[in-house]
C-alpha positions as CSV (number, residue, x, y, z in Angstrom):
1,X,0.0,0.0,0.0
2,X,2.8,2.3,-1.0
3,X,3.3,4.7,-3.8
4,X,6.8,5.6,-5.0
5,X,6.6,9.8,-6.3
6,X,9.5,10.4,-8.0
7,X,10.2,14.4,-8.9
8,X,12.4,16.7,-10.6
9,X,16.1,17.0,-9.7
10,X,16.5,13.1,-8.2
11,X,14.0,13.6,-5.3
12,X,12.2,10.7,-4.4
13,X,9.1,9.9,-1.9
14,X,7.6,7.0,-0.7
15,X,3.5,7.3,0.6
16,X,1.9,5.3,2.7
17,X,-1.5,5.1,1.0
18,X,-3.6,4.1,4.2
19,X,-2.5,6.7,6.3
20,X,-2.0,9.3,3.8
21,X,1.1,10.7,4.5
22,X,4.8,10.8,3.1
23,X,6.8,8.5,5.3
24,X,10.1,8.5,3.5
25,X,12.4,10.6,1.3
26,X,15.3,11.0,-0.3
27,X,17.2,12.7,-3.1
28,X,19.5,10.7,-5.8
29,X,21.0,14.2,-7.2
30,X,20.7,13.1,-10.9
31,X,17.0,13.2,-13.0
32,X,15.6,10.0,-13.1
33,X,14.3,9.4,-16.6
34,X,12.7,5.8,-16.3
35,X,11.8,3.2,-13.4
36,X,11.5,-0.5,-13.4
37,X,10.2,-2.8,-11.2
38,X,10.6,-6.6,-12.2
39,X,8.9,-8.8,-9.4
40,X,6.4,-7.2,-8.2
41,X,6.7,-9.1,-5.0
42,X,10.5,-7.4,-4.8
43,X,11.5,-4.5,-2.3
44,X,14.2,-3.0,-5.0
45,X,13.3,-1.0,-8.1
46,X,15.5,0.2,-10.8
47,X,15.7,4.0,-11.7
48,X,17.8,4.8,-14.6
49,X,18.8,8.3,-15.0
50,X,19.8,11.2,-17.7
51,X,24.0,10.6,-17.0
52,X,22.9,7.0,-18.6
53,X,23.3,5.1,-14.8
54,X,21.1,2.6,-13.3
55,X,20.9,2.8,-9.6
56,X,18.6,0.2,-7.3
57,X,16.3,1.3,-4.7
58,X,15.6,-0.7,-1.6
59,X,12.4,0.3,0.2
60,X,12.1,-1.5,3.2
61,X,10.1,-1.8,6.2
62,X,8.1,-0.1,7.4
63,X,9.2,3.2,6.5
64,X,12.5,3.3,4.7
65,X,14.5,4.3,1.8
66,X,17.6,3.5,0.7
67,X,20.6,2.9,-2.3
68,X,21.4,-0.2,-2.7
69,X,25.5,-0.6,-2.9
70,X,24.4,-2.6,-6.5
71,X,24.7,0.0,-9.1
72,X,25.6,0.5,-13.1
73,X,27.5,3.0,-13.9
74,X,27.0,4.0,-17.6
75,X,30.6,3.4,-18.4
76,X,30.6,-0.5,-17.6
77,X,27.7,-0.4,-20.4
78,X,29.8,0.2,-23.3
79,X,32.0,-1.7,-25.2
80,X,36.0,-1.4,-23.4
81,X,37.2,-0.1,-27.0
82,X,35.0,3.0,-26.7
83,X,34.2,3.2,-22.7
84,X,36.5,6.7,-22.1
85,X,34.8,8.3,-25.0
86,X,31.4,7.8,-23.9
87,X,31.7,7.6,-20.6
88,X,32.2,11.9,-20.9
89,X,29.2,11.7,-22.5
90,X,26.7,9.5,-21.9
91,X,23.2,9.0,-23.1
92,X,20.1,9.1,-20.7
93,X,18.4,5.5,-19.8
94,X,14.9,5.7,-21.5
95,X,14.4,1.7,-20.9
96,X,14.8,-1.3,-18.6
97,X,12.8,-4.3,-18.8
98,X,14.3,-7.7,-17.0
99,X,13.5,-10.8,-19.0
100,X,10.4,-12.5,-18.4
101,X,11.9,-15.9,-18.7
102,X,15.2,-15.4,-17.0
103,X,15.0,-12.4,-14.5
104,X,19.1,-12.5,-14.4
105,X,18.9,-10.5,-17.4
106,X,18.1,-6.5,-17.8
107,X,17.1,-4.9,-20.7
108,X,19.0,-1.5,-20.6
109,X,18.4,1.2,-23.5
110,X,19.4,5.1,-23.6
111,X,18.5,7.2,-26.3
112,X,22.0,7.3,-27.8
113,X,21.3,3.9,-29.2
114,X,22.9,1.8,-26.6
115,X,20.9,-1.3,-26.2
116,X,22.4,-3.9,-23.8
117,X,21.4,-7.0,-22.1
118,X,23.0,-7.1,-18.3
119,X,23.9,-9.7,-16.4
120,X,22.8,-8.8,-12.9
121,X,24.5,-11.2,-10.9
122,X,28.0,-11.2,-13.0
123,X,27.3,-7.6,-13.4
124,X,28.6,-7.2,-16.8
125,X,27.1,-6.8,-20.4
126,X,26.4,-9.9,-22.1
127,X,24.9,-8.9,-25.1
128,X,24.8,-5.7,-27.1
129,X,22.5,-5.3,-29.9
130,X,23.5,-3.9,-32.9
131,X,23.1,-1.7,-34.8
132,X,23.1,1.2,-32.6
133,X,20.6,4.1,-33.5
134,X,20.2,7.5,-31.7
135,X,17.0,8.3,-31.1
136,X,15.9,5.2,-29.0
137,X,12.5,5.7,-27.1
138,X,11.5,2.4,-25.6
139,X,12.4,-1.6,-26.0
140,X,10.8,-4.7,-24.8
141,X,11.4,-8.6,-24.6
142,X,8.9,-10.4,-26.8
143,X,8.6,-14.0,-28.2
144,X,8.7,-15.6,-24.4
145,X,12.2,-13.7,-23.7
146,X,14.4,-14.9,-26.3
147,X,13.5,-11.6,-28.8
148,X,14.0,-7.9,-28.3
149,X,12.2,-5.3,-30.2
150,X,12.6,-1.4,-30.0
151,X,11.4,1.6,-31.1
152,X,13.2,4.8,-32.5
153,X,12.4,9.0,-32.5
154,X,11.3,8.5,-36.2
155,X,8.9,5.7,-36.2
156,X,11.0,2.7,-36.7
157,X,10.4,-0.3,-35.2
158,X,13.6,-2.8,-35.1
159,X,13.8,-6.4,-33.7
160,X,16.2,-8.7,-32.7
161,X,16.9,-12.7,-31.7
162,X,18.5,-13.1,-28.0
163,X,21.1,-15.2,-29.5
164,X,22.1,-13.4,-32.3
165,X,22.4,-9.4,-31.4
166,X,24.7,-8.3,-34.0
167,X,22.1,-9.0,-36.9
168,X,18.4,-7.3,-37.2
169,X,15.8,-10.4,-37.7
170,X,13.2,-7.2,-39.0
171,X,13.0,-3.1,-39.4
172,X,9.4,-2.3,-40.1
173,X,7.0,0.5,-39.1
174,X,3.0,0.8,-37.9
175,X,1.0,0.1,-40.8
176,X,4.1,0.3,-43.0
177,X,3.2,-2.0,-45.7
178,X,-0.2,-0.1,-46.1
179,X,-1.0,1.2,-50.0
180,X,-0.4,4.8,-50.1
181,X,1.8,4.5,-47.1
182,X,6.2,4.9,-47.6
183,X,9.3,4.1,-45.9
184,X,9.7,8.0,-46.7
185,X,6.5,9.5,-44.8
186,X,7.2,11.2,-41.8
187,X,6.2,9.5,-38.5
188,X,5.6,10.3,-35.1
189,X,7.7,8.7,-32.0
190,X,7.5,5.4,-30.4
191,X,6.4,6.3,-27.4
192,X,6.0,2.3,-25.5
193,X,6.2,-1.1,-27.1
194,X,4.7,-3.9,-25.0
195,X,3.7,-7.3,-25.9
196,X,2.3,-10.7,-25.1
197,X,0.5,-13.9,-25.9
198,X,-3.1,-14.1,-27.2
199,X,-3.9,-17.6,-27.7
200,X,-0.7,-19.0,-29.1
201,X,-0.2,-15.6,-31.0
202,X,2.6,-13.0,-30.6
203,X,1.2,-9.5,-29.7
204,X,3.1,-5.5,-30.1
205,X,1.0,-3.2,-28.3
206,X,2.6,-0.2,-29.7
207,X,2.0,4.0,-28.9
208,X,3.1,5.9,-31.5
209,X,4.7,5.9,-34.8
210,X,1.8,6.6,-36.8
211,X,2.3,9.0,-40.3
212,X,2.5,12.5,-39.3
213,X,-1.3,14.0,-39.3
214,X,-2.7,11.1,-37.0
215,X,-3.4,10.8,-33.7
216,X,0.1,10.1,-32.1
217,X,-0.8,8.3,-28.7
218,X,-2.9,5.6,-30.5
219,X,-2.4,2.2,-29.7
220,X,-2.4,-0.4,-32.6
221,X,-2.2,-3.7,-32.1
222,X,0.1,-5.9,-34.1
223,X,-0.3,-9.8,-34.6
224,X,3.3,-11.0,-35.5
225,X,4.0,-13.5,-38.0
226,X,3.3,-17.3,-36.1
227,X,6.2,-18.9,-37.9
228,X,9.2,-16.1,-37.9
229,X,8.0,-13.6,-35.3
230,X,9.6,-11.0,-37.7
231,X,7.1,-8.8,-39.3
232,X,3.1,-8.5,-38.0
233,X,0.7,-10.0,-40.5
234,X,-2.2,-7.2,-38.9
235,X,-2.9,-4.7,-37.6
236,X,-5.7,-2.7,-35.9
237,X,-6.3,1.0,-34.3
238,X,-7.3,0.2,-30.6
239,X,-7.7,3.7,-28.9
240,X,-6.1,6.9,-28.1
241,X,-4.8,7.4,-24.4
């Protein structure tokens, strides 16, 4: 029955919903930009911030807050060949997602393009998907864990397999192989991908992305292709938020 408020500048609160009152607070000093929670049964949850590092929160009993000593620096995310480079200038974290599968693993995305699968417990990068893009907005696992798809600034939707993250299985966009409708039209955002099973069928829940001139918070639902996963084989408007 608590609520986690998180605010400008780092400052973060904790409210006890019964009693209706803040019980604990604290400031992290650094913008948060995204916040993750895995297991819902779980007392730590991820923020990721705008200097592109991923600190974990412990919220305890009854009424506390606190950093956990567990944290990833945006550094040990790149590749060693280019870590003093970026590490002057990182990008901000705009995604986590641990796998559903195999909650070892964190998704990790900033909006410089860096998309990484972590290794929490031998706290290193085990995967890196490639290419990176700038302008990433949001990424999810899909196809029970072992696939990652993400969205981009300029509409595009790319996808990967877990095993193989140096080679794109598909690039495609929201109603992208409609008549009438190019690679070349100008698109709104991704704003969220999510996805999950209907019945033995792959589903994108994805906001955004739509042609320039439509409603840009719709939600459309994609049904991927049964047999590659790759591409969706329909599509349908659901709603604007």
């Amino acid at each position: 029955h608590r609520l986690l408020a998180i605010y400008g500048g780092g400052h973060i609160c904790i409210f006890d919903m019964i009693r209706r009152r803040k019980v604990a607070a604290m400031d992290l000093e650094e913008d948060i930009t995204t916040v993750h929670k895995g297991d819902p049964t779980s007392h730590y949850v991820y923020l990721g911030t705008s200097r592109g590092n991923v600190f974990v929160l412990h919220v305890g009993k009854p009424d506390s807050v606190c950093l956990s000593k567990y944290n990833i620096p945006y550094g040990h995310l790149c590749p060693v060949s280019t870590r003093a480079k970026e590490s002057s200038n990182p990008g901000a974290v705009v995604c986590m997602m641990t796998n559903p599968q195999d909650p070892a693993y964190l998704l990790i995305g900033c909006d410089n393009g860096l998309l990484v699968q972590w290794h929490l417990k031998n706290r290193s990068v085990q995967r890196q998907f490639l290419p990176r893009v700038v302008g990433l907005r949001t990424a999810a696992w899909y196809g029970e864990g072992q696939r990652v798809v993400a969205g981009y600034h300029d509409g595009t939707i790319l996808s990967w397999k877990r095993n193989n993250p140096r080679t794109q299985s598909s690039r495609f966009k929201v109603f992208g192989a409609r008549r009438g409708v190019g690679e070349l039209d100008e698109r709104n955002p991704i704003h969220r991908i999510t996805s999950t099973k209907i019945r033995g069928r792959q589903i994108l829940f994805v906001q955004g992305g739509r042609v320039v001139g439509n409603e840009s918070s719709c939600i459309v639902k994609m049904v991927m292709d049964e047999n590659t996963l790759d591409y969706p084989v329909s599509e349908t408007v659901l709603g604007v938020e």
